[in-house]
N, C-alpha and C positions, 0 to 999 in steps of 0.2 A: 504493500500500500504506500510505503514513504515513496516521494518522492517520483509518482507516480499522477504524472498529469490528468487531470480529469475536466471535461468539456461540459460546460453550464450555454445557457441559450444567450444570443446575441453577441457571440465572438469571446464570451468571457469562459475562462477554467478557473479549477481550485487546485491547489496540490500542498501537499502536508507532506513538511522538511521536517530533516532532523539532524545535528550537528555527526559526520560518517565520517566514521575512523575506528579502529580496532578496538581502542579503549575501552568503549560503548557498546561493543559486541555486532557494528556494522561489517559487513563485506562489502567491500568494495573494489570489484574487478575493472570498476571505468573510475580513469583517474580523471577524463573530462565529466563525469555524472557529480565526483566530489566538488569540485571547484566550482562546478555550477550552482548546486547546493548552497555551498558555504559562503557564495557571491549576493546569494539571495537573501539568505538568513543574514548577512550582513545588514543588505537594506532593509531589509523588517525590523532590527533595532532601529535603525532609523526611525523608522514610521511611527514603531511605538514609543520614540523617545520625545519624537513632537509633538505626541497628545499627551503622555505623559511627563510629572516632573519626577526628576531625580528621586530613586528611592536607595535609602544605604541601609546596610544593617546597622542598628548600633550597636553590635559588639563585636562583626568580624569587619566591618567598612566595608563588606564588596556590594557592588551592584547588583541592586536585583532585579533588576531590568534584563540585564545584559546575561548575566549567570540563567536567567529563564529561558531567553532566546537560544543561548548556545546548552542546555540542559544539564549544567554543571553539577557536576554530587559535591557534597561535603559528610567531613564522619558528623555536623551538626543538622541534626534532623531539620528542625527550622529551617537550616539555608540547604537542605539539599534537594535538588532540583529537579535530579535525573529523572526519566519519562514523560518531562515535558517536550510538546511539540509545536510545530508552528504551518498554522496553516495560512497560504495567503492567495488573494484574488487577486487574477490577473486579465489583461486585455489588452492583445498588441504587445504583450512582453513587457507590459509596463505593471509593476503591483502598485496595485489600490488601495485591499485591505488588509488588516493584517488581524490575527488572534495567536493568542497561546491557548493550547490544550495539553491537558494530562487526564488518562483514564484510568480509575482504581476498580479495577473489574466490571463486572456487570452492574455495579453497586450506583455508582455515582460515573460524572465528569465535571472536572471545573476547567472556566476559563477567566483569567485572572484580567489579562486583556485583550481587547480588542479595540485598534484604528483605524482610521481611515484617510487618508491624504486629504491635505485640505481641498482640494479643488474639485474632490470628488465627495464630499459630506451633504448629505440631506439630498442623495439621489439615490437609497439606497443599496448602498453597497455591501453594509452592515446587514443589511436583512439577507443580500444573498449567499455572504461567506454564512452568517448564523446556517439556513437553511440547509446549506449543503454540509456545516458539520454535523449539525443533526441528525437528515439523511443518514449518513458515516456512523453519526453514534448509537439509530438502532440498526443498521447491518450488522452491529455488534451484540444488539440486544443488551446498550447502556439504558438503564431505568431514568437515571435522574441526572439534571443538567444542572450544573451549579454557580452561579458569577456573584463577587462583590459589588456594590452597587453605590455612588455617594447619594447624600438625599435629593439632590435634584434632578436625577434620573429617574430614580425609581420608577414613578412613573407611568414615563419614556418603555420603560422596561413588560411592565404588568399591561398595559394597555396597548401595546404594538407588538411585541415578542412572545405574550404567550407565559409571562413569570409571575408567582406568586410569594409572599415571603416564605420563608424558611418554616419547613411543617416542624413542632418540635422531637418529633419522631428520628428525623434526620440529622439534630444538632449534636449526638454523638456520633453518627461517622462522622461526621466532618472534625472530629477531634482524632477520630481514630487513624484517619486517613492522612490526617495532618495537612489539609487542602490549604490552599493560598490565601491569607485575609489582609486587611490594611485598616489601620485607626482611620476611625471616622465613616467606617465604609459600611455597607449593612448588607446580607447574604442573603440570594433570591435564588430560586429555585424552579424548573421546570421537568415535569414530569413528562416524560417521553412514550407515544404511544406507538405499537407496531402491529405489522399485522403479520399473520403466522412464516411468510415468509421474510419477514426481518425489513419491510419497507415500514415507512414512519407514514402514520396518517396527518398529513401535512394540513396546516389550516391557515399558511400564510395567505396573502391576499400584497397584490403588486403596490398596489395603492395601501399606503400604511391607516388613510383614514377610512376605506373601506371595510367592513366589517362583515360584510355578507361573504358566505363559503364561495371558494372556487367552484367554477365548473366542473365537472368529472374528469373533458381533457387538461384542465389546469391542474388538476389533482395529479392525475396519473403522471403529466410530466413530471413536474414537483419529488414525486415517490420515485421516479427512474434517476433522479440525479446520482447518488452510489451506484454506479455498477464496472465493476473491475473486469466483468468476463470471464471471472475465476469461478473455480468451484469454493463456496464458503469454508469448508471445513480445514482443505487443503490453506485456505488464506488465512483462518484464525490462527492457525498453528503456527504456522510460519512467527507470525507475529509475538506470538506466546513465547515460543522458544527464547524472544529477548527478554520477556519479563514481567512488560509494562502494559501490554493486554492481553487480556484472558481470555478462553471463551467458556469460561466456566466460572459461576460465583468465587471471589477469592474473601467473603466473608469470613 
């Protein structure tokens, strides 16, 4: 799945990087696949450093921006980073949007951030990277979606995306998991539905002030966004073998 381009309507794909090198337990037989990769996730810090301001740790000073994009470990649980991912929108070879993602089994998924180029905000962009990692997180059969949120978002969030606050059911994994959070920030939640073969019953709508359901063919487009051409079991596995998705509860 990394690093493996995937084709959205209107000229746009999405494809989900990950920092590849042995370390990390990638192969990697194309030294031009690495450097493309690591060209890209460069410019993704980018993206998410011009929405975001500087976060440090305060007690190791690194970057936690920058340690998310490149999925840095630490032996400190707080700052360790590893099985984050980054997925980004692109069009014309230009990236647009950007998100972090990490998945804790079938349990949850957070995304700590996600931006969007200025030139390209309030067209959105944000609703089609969301959607298609959605798509992606139940091909996986991920239950729950999980983002930080500051208050004047929120919202933004509950009324166009689909989030609700945090059920209190859920506020222990998110301890157990040791998901991403920020002072000030408040934890919103979306519960992800699929249908028996692992497509997500999508209720986006183009227009964000729109509220009436798709049509069936906007539906079914929508649902076909994931599809790798693989056989699932053969692709979970693959994946598992590094660690950081499962296809089995790792409750």
């Amino acid at each position: 799945m990394v690093g493996v381009r995937k084709e959205l309507d209107e000229g746009f794909t999405w494809t989900l990087l990950r920092r590849m090198d042995q370390e990390f337990g990638v192969r990697v037989n194309d030294l031009y696949q690495m450097i493309e990769c690591h060209s890209k996730l460069a410019i993704a810090k980018i993206v998410i450093e011009e929405c975001f301001e500087t976060i440090t740790d305060r007690h190791t000073r690194i970057n936690v921006l920058q340690n998310v994009v490149y999925n840095c470990e630490s032996h400190y649980i707080r700052t360790n980073f590893r099985g984050f991912y980054t997925a980004i929108l692109e069009k014309d070879e230009e990236i647009i949007s950007v998100a972090s993602l990490r998945i804790h089994g079938t349990k949850l998924a957070e995304i700590p951030f996600i931006a969007t180029l200025e030139n390209y905000r309030s067209q959105g962009m944000c609703r089609r990277l969301m959607v298609a990692i959605e798509s992606a997180l139940c091909y996986f059969k991920v239950e729950n979606l999980v983002i930080p949120s500051v208050h004047e978002t929120i919202g933004s969030w509950i009324d166009r995306f689909g989030f609700k606050h945090i059920d209190p059911s859920m506020i222990n994994e998110l301890r157990i998991w040791n998901t991403l959070t920020f002072h000030e920030s408040f934890r919103l939640q979306k519960v992800l539905t699929f249908t028996a073969g692992g497509a997500r019953e999508v209720r986006e709508s183009e227009n964000s002030d729109n509220k009436n359901r798709p049509s069936s063919s906007n539906n079914s487009r929508l649902q076909a966004l994931f599809d790798l051409n693989l056989e699932p079991p053969e692709e979970v596995q693959e994946i598992s073998d590094d660690g950081d998705i499962t296809s089995n509860n790792t409750e």
